[in-house]
N, C-alpha and C positions, 0 to 999 in steps of 0.2 A: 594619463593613467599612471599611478604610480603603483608599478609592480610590488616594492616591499610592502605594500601596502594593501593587500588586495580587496579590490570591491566586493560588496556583498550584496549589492542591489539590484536585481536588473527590471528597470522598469517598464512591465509587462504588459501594460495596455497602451504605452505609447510605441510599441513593439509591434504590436497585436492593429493599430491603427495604421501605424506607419505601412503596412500593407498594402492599402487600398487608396494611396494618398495619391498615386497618377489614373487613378479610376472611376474616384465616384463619382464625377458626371458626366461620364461616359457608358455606366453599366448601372441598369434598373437591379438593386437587391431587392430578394424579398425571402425571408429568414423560415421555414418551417422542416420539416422533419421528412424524408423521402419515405418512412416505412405508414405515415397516414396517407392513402392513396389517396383519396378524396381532396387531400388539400394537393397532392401533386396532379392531382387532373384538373382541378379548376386553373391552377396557375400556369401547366402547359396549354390548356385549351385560351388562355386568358393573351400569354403572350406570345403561341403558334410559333417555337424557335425552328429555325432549321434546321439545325448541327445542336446534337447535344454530348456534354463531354462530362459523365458519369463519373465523380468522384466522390461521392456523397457517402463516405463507411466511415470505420474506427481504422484510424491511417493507420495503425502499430502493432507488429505481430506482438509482441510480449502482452502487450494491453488486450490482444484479442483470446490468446491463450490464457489470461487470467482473466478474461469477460465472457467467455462462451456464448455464451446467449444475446448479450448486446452485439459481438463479432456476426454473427449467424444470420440476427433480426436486420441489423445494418448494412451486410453484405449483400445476403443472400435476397431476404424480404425486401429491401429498398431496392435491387436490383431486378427484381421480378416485377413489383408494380410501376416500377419504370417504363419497362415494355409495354405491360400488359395498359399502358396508360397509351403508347405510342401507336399498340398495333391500329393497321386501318386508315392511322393518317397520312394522307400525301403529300403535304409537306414537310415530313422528316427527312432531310436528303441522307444523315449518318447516324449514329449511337454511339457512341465510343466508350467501350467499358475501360475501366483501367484496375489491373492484376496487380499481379507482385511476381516480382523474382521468388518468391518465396514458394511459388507454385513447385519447382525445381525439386525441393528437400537440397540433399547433399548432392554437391556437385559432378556427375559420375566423369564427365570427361571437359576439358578448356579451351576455347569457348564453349559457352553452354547454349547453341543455336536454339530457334525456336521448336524444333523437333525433339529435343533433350527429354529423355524420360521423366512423366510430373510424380513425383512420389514427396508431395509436403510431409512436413515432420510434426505439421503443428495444427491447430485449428483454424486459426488466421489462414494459413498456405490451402488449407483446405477448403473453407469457402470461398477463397479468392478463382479456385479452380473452380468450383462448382458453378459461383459467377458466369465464371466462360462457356461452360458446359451450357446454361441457361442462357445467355447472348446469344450461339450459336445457334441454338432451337427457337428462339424465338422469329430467330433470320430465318431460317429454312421454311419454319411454319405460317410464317407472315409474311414476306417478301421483306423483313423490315431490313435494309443496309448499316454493316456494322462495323467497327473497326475496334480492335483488341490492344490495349498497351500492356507492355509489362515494364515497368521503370525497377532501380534498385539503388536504394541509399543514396537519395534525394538529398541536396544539404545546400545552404545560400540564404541571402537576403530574404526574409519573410517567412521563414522555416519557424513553423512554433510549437509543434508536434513532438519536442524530444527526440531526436533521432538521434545515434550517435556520436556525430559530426557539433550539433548544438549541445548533445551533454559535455561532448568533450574540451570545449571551446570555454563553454558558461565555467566550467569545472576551474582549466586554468585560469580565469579572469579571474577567480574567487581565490586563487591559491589553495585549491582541493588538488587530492590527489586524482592521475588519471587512471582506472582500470583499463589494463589487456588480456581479454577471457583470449584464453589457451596460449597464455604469454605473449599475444601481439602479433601472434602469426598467422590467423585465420585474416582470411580477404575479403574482402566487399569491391563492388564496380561504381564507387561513390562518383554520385554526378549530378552537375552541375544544374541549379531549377534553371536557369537562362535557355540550357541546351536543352533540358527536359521540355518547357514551353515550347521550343522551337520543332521537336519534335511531335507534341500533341499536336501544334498547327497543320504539321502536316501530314498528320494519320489522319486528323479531323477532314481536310479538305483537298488532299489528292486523290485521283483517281483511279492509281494505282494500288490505294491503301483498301478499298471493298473490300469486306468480307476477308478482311484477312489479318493477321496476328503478329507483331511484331516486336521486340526489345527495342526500350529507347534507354539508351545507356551511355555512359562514357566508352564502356570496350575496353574496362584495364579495369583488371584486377590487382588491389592496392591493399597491405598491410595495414592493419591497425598499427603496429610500431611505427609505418610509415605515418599515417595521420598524427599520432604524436608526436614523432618527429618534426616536421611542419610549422605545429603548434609550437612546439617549442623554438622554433627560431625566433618567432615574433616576440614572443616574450623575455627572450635574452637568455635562453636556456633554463628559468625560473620555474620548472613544474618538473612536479614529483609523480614517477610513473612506478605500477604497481601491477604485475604480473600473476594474473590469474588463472586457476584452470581453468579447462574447457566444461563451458552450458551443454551439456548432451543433445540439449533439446535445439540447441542452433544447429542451421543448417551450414556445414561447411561450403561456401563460396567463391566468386570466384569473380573473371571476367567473362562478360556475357558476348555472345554474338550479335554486332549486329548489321553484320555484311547485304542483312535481306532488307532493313530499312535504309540502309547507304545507295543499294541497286536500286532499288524500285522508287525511293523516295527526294534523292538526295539527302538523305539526312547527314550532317558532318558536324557532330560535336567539337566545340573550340576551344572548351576550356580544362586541362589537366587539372591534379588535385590541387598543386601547388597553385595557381594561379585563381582559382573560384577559393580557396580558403582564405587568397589574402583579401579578396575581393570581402569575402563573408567575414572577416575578423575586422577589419576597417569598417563595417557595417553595422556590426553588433557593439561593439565595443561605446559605440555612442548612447546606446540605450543602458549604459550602465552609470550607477550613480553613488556620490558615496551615502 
C-alpha cells in the first residue's frame, strides 16, 4: 500500500465473502427474514436446532434511530416470533438474545455492571431493552431456557456493518479525515469479535449462563483519540484527525463490567485494542485495491 497514495477501493463482496470462507461446508445457510414467522417456523421445525443464538436485527444504533420502524419490526417483531416459534419445543436446550450496551444510555457510574440503571437515549437502546424484557417473559411463561448478551463496539476481521472501528480504518486507508464527536474523549469498551465469539460460546453452552444476563466485553474503556491514535501508527503518522462536538444523542460510555461472566463462566478476553486493531488492519487492508 502506498500511503501517499491513498486507496479508494475496498472490494466489498470479496469482504463480504471472505467471511464465511472457513465455514461453508460446515454450516447449512439458509437466507430469509426472522419478522416472516411462517418461514421461521418451517425452517426451525425443519432443522430442530438446539442452541439458538439470536442475532437477526439492524446491527447499528444510528441506523436504528434514523429507521424506527425497521429497528422496532427487526428487533422487537423478529424477536417475539422467535419465541413464540420455540415455545413447547423440547429440544431447545437455550435462546440467546443478544442486546447492546446501548441498553445503559449514559453511563452513571465505571464499570457499568449488569445491574446499572437501563435508561437508553435512543430507539435502537430502546428496543434492544424491550427485546430483553420479552426474552425474560417468554422464559418465565414457557419454561423456554435463556441466556442474554450485551456486547459493545464489536470491531475485527469480518466486521461489515460500519461501526466505528471499520469507518475509522477504511477512512485512513482512503486518506479521509478521521472524526472525534466531543473532541476524542468520549469511550467505548471496543472488543474484539474473536473474544466476543468466545464469549457467545459460552453463554450459549454453560451451565452456569441459564437464565441469566451478562456483558461480553473487553472491560476497558478506551478513547476515541485513543483508537486514532493506533490508527495512526500503522500508517506512519499519515492521517488527518478532526475534532468534533459532542452528538447529544450518544450515549456517554464507558468500560463495562464483566466480573459476573469471568466468575460464573470463565470468560477472559485476550485481546486489548492495540493488538485486535493490528490484527484487523493486516486484515482489511488486503481487501483494498487501487
Amino acid at each position: 500500500i502506498q500511503y501517499s497514495n491513498p486507496l479508494e477501493n475496498l472490494n466489498y463482496q470479496k469482504y463480504v465473502q471472505d467471511r464465511f470462507k472457513d465455514s461453508r461446508e460446515h454450516i447449512t445457510f439458509v437466507r430469509g427474514d426472522t419478522r416472516d414467522k411462517h418461514f421461521l417456523q418451517e425452517t426451525i421445525n425443519k432443522y430442530r436446532p438446539s442452541h439458538i443464538i439470536h442475532l437477526a436485527a439492524l446491527p447499528l444504533a444510528d441506523q436504528g434511530d434514523k429507521n424506527p420502524e425497521e429497528a422496532i419490526s427487526s428487533i422487537i417483531q423478529g424477536t417475539v416470533n422467535a419465541l413464540d416459534c420455540i415455545k413447547g419445543l423440547d429440544y431447545i436446550k437455550r435462546f440467546v438474545y443478544t442486546s447492546s450496551s446501548m441498553i445503559y444510555g449514559d453511563f452513571e457510574y465505571i464499570p457499568a455492571d449488569e445491574e446499572h440503571p437501563k435508561k437508553p437515549k435512543g430507539i435502537y437502546g430502546g428496543a434492544k431493552l424491550a427485546g430483553e424484557i420479552i426474552t425474560e417473559s417468554y422464559g418465565r411463561r414457557y419454561g423456554i431456557p435463556y441466556a442474554i448478551v450485551r456486547p459493545s463496539a464489536v470491531y475485527g476481521p469480518g466486521d461489515v456493518n460500519k461501526r466505528v472501528t471499520q469507518i475509522f480504518l477504511e477512512n485512513a486507508l482512503r486518506g479521509k479525515t478521521l472524526k472525534l464527536h466531543n473532541g476524542g474523549e468520549s469511550k467505548l469498551d471496543f472488543s474484539f469479535v474473536e473474544d466476543t465469539a468466545d464469549g457467545f460460546i459460552l453463554v450459549t453452552f454453560h451451565p452456569n449462563a441459564e437464565n441469566q444476563v451478562f456483558n461480553i466485553t473487553r472491560g476497558e474503556g478506551r478513547k476515541l483519540s485513543e483508537l486514532a491514535e493506533v490508527i495512526k501508527e500503522h500508517l506512519g503518522g499519515e492521517v488527518d484527525i478532526e475534532k468534533v462536538p459532542t452528538d447529544i444523542h450518544r450515549p456517554e460510555r464507558g468500560s463495562l463490567g464483566i466480573s459476573k461472566a469471568k466468575e460464573l463462566l470463565g470468560y477472559e478476553p485476550k485481546h486489548s485494542l492495540e493488538e485486535g486493531m493490528n490484527i484487523y488492519y493486516d486484515y482489511l487492508k488486503q481487501f483494498f485495491q487501487d
